[in-house]
C-alpha positions, 0 to 999 in steps of 0.5 A: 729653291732659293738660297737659304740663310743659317744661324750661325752656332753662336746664335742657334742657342739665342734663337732657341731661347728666343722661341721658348720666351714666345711660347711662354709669353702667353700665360701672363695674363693668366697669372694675374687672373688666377691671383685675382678672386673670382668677384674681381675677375668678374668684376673686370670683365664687366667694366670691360663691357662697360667701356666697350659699350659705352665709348663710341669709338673705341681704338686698340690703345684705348682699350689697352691702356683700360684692361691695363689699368683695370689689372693694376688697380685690381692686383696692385701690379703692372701688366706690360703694355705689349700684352695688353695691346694683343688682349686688346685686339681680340676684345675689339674684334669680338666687340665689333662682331656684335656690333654689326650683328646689332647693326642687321638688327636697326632700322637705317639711321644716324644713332650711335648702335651702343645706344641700343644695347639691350641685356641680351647684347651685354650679355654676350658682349660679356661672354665674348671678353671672356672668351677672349680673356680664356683664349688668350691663355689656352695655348700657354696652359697647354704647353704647361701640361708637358713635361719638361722634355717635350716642351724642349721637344717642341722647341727643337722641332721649331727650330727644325722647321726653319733649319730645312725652310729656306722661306719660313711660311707662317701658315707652315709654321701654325700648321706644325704647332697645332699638330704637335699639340694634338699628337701629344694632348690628343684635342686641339688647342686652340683656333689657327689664328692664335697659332699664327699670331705665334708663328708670326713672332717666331719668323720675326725672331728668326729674322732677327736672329739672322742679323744678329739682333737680339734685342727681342730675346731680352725684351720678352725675358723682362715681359713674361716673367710676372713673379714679382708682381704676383708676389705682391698681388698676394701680399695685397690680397693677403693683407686685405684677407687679414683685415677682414678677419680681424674686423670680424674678430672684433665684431664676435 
Protein backbone atom coordinates (compact mmCIF):
# COMPACT_ATOMS: atom_id res chain seq x y z
CA UNK A 1 0.00 0.00 0.00
CA UNK A 2 1.50 3.25 -0.53
CA UNK A 3 2.56 5.52 1.86
CA UNK A 4 0.11 7.37 3.25
CA UNK A 5 0.00 11.22 4.13
CA UNK A 6 -1.36 12.81 7.47
CA UNK A 7 -2.65 15.84 8.65
CA UNK A 8 -0.87 17.15 11.11
CA UNK A 9 -2.92 18.17 14.42
CA UNK A 10 -2.58 21.56 13.70
CA UNK A 11 -4.27 21.35 10.42
CA UNK A 12 -7.00 18.21 11.07
CA UNK A 13 -9.27 20.92 12.61
CA UNK A 14 -8.93 23.42 9.38
CA UNK A 15 -9.46 20.45 7.15
CA UNK A 16 -12.69 19.74 9.61
CA UNK A 17 -13.88 23.05 9.08
CA UNK A 18 -13.01 22.79 5.44
CA UNK A 19 -15.43 20.01 4.97
CA UNK A 20 -18.29 21.29 6.79
CA UNK A 21 -18.06 24.91 4.57
CA UNK A 22 -18.53 22.03 1.19
CA UNK A 23 -21.26 20.73 2.51
CA UNK A 24 -23.05 23.83 3.08
CA UNK A 25 -21.87 25.48 0.24
CA UNK A 26 -24.87 24.01 -1.65
CA UNK A 27 -27.80 25.79 -0.07
CA UNK A 28 -26.88 29.22 -1.45
CA UNK A 29 -28.82 29.12 -4.35
CA UNK A 30 -31.85 27.88 -2.33
CA UNK A 31 -31.76 30.88 -0.17
CA UNK A 32 -32.23 33.12 -2.76
CA UNK A 33 -35.12 31.19 -4.28
CA UNK A 34 -36.79 30.75 -1.24
CA UNK A 35 -36.30 34.99 -0.72
CA UNK A 36 -37.84 35.17 -4.02
CA UNK A 37 -41.88 35.32 -4.68
CA UNK A 38 -42.98 32.21 -6.66
CA UNK A 39 -43.77 34.62 -9.84
CA UNK A 40 -40.34 35.82 -9.75
CA UNK A 41 -38.85 32.45 -9.43
CA UNK A 42 -41.14 31.45 -12.30
CA UNK A 43 -40.25 34.19 -14.02
CA UNK A 44 -36.45 33.35 -13.57
CA UNK A 45 -36.69 29.88 -15.12
CA UNK A 46 -38.42 31.36 -18.12
CA UNK A 47 -35.68 33.65 -18.98
CA UNK A 48 -33.37 30.98 -18.62
CA UNK A 49 -35.30 29.09 -21.04
CA UNK A 50 -35.44 31.82 -23.11
CA UNK A 51 -31.61 32.51 -23.25
CA UNK A 52 -30.92 28.83 -23.97
CA UNK A 53 -33.18 29.02 -26.70
CA UNK A 54 -32.54 31.79 -28.14
CA UNK A 55 -28.55 31.94 -28.03
CA UNK A 56 -27.07 29.82 -30.77
CA UNK A 57 -24.00 28.84 -28.59
CA UNK A 58 -24.22 28.77 -25.44
CA UNK A 59 -20.82 28.55 -23.43
CA UNK A 60 -20.86 27.96 -19.37
CA UNK A 61 -19.68 31.55 -18.56
CA UNK A 62 -22.39 32.87 -20.86
CA UNK A 63 -24.84 31.19 -18.86
CA UNK A 64 -23.26 32.07 -15.59
CA UNK A 65 -22.98 35.48 -15.72
CA UNK A 66 -26.90 35.18 -17.00
CA UNK A 67 -28.39 33.15 -14.08
CA UNK A 68 -26.04 35.87 -12.18
CA UNK A 69 -27.69 38.74 -13.31
CA UNK A 70 -30.94 37.28 -13.41
CA UNK A 71 -30.64 36.55 -9.36
CA UNK A 72 -29.12 40.40 -8.74
CA UNK A 73 -31.80 42.10 -10.77
CA UNK A 74 -34.48 39.97 -8.87
CA UNK A 75 -33.47 40.06 -5.12
CA UNK A 76 -30.97 43.07 -5.30
CA UNK A 77 -28.28 40.75 -4.31
CA UNK A 78 -24.91 39.04 -5.71
CA UNK A 79 -24.67 35.59 -6.08
CA UNK A 80 -21.01 34.33 -6.38
CA UNK A 81 -19.82 33.44 -9.58
CA UNK A 82 -18.24 30.05 -8.74
CA UNK A 83 -21.75 29.17 -7.80
CA UNK A 84 -23.09 30.06 -10.80
CA UNK A 85 -20.87 28.69 -12.99
CA UNK A 86 -21.60 24.85 -11.37
CA UNK A 87 -25.45 25.96 -11.81
CA UNK A 88 -24.68 26.70 -14.96
CA UNK A 89 -23.33 23.53 -15.86
CA UNK A 90 -26.13 21.64 -15.17
CA UNK A 91 -28.55 23.73 -17.12
CA UNK A 92 -25.95 23.21 -20.12
CA UNK A 93 -25.97 19.62 -19.89
CA UNK A 94 -29.95 19.47 -19.62
CA UNK A 95 -30.08 21.79 -22.41
CA UNK A 96 -27.96 19.81 -24.60
CA UNK A 97 -29.65 16.67 -23.90
CA UNK A 98 -33.16 18.06 -25.59
CA UNK A 99 -31.04 19.44 -28.25
CA UNK A 100 -29.95 16.20 -29.47
CA UNK A 101 -33.21 14.78 -28.44
CA UNK A 102 -34.56 17.79 -31.06
CA UNK A 103 -32.02 17.00 -33.35
CA UNK A 104 -33.26 12.78 -33.94
CA UNK A 105 -36.26 14.69 -34.60
CA UNK A 106 -35.07 17.08 -38.00
CA UNK A 107 -34.66 16.06 -41.28
CA UNK A 108 -30.51 16.49 -42.19
CA UNK A 109 -29.55 20.04 -42.48
CA UNK A 110 -27.77 23.16 -41.94
CA UNK A 111 -30.60 25.07 -39.77
CA UNK A 112 -29.75 26.07 -36.35
CA UNK A 113 -32.37 23.20 -34.16
CA UNK A 114 -33.24 26.43 -31.73
CA UNK A 115 -34.95 27.43 -34.88
CA UNK A 116 -37.44 24.72 -34.41
CA UNK A 117 -38.24 24.69 -30.68
CA UNK A 118 -41.84 23.83 -30.54
CA UNK A 119 -44.29 24.45 -26.98
CA UNK A 120 -43.41 20.96 -26.15
CA UNK A 121 -39.58 21.47 -26.50
CA UNK A 122 -39.87 24.70 -24.24
CA UNK A 123 -41.53 23.06 -22.07
CA UNK A 124 -39.45 20.65 -21.16
CA UNK A 125 -36.66 22.84 -21.76
CA UNK A 126 -38.61 24.48 -18.55
CA UNK A 127 -38.97 21.45 -16.46
CA UNK A 128 -35.35 20.49 -17.30
CA UNK A 129 -34.08 24.07 -15.31
CA UNK A 130 -35.99 23.62 -12.86
CA UNK A 131 -34.86 20.43 -12.21
CA UNK A 132 -31.82 21.65 -12.17
CA UNK A 133 -32.40 24.74 -10.01
CA UNK A 134 -34.15 21.74 -7.58
CA UNK A 135 -31.22 19.39 -7.72
CA UNK A 136 -28.87 21.74 -6.90
CA UNK A 137 -30.40 22.10 -3.52
CA UNK A 138 -31.61 18.87 -2.69
CA UNK A 139 -28.08 17.61 -1.01
CA UNK A 140 -27.95 21.01 1.27
CA UNK A 141 -31.91 20.47 2.39
CA UNK A 142 -31.06 17.35 3.71
CA UNK A 143 -28.10 17.83 5.78
CA UNK A 144 -30.58 20.59 6.96
CA UNK A 145 -32.83 17.90 8.20
CA UNK A 146 -30.13 16.58 11.01
CA UNK A 147 -29.64 17.61 14.29
CA UNK A 148 -26.64 19.26 14.86
CA UNK A 149 -24.73 16.34 16.11
CA UNK A 150 -25.29 14.06 13.29
CA UNK A 151 -24.31 16.87 10.72
CA UNK A 152 -20.77 16.50 13.08
CA UNK A 153 -21.13 12.90 12.58
CA UNK A 154 -21.18 13.05 9.06
CA UNK A 155 -18.45 15.21 9.21
CA UNK A 156 -16.31 12.97 11.40
CA UNK A 157 -17.01 9.99 9.32
CA UNK A 158 -15.43 11.98 6.18
CA UNK A 159 -12.61 12.94 8.07
CA UNK A 160 -12.25 9.32 8.79
CA UNK A 161 -12.55 7.83 5.21
CA UNK A 162 -9.23 10.03 4.54
CA UNK A 163 -7.38 9.12 7.90
CA UNK A 164 -7.56 5.11 6.84
CA UNK A 165 -7.22 5.91 2.78
CA UNK A 166 -3.77 6.03 2.04
CA UNK A 167 -5.19 7.36 -2.06
CA UNK A 168 -8.90 8.92 -1.41
CA UNK A 169 -10.95 7.74 -4.15
CA UNK A 170 -13.76 9.90 -5.26
CA UNK A 171 -16.15 7.32 -6.10
CA UNK A 172 -15.19 5.82 -2.59
CA UNK A 173 -15.75 8.96 -0.84
CA UNK A 174 -19.46 9.56 -3.06
CA UNK A 175 -20.39 5.95 -2.06
CA UNK A 176 -19.98 6.58 1.56
CA UNK A 177 -22.01 9.86 1.71
CA UNK A 178 -24.69 8.71 -0.11
CA UNK A 179 -25.27 6.06 2.15
CA UNK A 180 -24.99 7.77 5.42
CA UNK A 181 -27.75 10.02 4.23
CA UNK A 182 -30.06 7.14 3.40
CA UNK A 183 -29.07 4.96 6.82
CA UNK A 184 -30.41 8.16 8.74
CA UNK A 185 -33.07 9.67 6.33
CA UNK A 186 -33.99 6.47 5.20
CA UNK A 187 -34.31 7.41 0.79
CA UNK A 188 -31.92 8.73 -1.18
CA UNK A 189 -30.61 12.10 -1.64
CA UNK A 190 -29.85 12.58 -4.53
CA UNK A 191 -28.06 11.31 -8.01
CA UNK A 192 -24.09 9.91 -7.58
CA UNK A 193 -23.14 12.86 -9.81
CA UNK A 194 -24.15 15.42 -7.25
CA UNK A 195 -22.18 13.17 -4.75
CA UNK A 196 -19.11 13.18 -6.71
CA UNK A 197 -19.07 16.90 -7.64
CA UNK A 198 -18.75 17.04 -3.38
CA UNK A 199 -16.40 14.44 -3.19
CA UNK A 200 -14.10 15.80 -5.61
CA UNK A 201 -13.85 19.20 -3.85
CA UNK A 202 -13.41 17.09 -0.65
CA UNK A 203 -9.84 15.38 -2.10
CA UNK A 204 -8.99 18.66 -3.32
CA UNK A 205 -9.35 20.34 0.03
CA UNK A 206 -7.42 17.48 1.68
CA UNK A 207 -4.79 17.86 -0.93
CA UNK A 208 -4.74 21.29 0.00
CA UNK A 209 -4.67 20.95 3.63
CA UNK A 210 -1.83 18.47 3.22
CA UNK A 211 0.34 21.08 2.00
CA UNK A 212 -0.77 23.52 4.33
CA UNK A 213 -3.03 25.57 2.12
CA UNK A 214 -5.84 26.87 3.26
CA UNK A 215 -6.76 29.49 1.29
CA UNK A 216 -9.88 27.57 0.15
CA UNK A 217 -11.38 27.30 3.84
CA UNK A 218 -11.50 31.37 3.88
CA UNK A 219 -12.68 31.23 0.38
CA UNK A 220 -15.73 28.95 0.95
CA UNK A 221 -16.58 30.87 4.40
CA UNK A 222 -17.02 34.21 2.30
CA UNK A 223 -19.15 32.10 -0.42
CA UNK A 224 -21.59 30.29 1.42
CA UNK A 225 -22.68 32.55 3.90
CA UNK A 226 -25.62 34.97 1.93
CA UNK A 227 -26.90 36.50 5.29
CA UNK A 228 -26.31 39.94 4.17
CA UNK A 229 -27.70 39.51 0.95
CA UNK A 230 -30.96 37.72 2.11
CA UNK A 231 -31.39 40.54 4.56
CA UNK A 232 -31.54 43.03 1.80
CA UNK A 233 -33.45 40.84 -0.39
CA UNK A 234 -36.19 41.34 2.37
CA UNK A 235 -35.99 44.71 2.90
CA UNK A 236 -36.44 45.13 -0.94
CA UNK A 237 -39.36 42.85 -0.94
CA UNK A 238 -40.40 44.22 1.98
CA UNK A 239 -40.51 47.80 0.81
CA UNK A 240 -42.05 46.97 -2.26
CA UNK A 241 -45.06 45.14 -0.44
CA UNK A 242 -45.47 48.34 1.50
CA UNK A 243 -45.81 50.28 -1.69
CA UNK A 244 -48.13 48.22 -2.71
CA UNK A 245 -50.12 48.47 0.17
CA UNK A 246 -50.29 52.18 0.60
CA UNK A 247 -51.33 52.61 -3.21
CA UNK A 248 -54.41 50.59 -2.53
CA UNK A 249 -55.00 52.28 0.55
CA UNK A 250 -55.29 55.30 -1.34
CA UNK A 251 -57.10 53.72 -3.98
CA UNK A 252 -60.16 52.56 -1.35
Amino acid sequence: MADQQRLPPESQWKFRQGIGLVLSKWSLLQDFLNEMPKLTVESLKFDISLFLCRTHYNGVDDVALMLRNAVQDSVNAVLPYSNCKEVAEELLTAYKELLLEKQSELAKGNLWPSQHWDSNSKSKLRDAVELSLYEWSKLQRSINEFRCLQTSELIEDIFTFFSINAVPDVDALALRMNIFFFNILRYLVGSPQYFKKVAQQLITLHQDCLEGNFRANKFLSEARNPTQAVKKGRQVYGKKRQRIRRSRNRAN
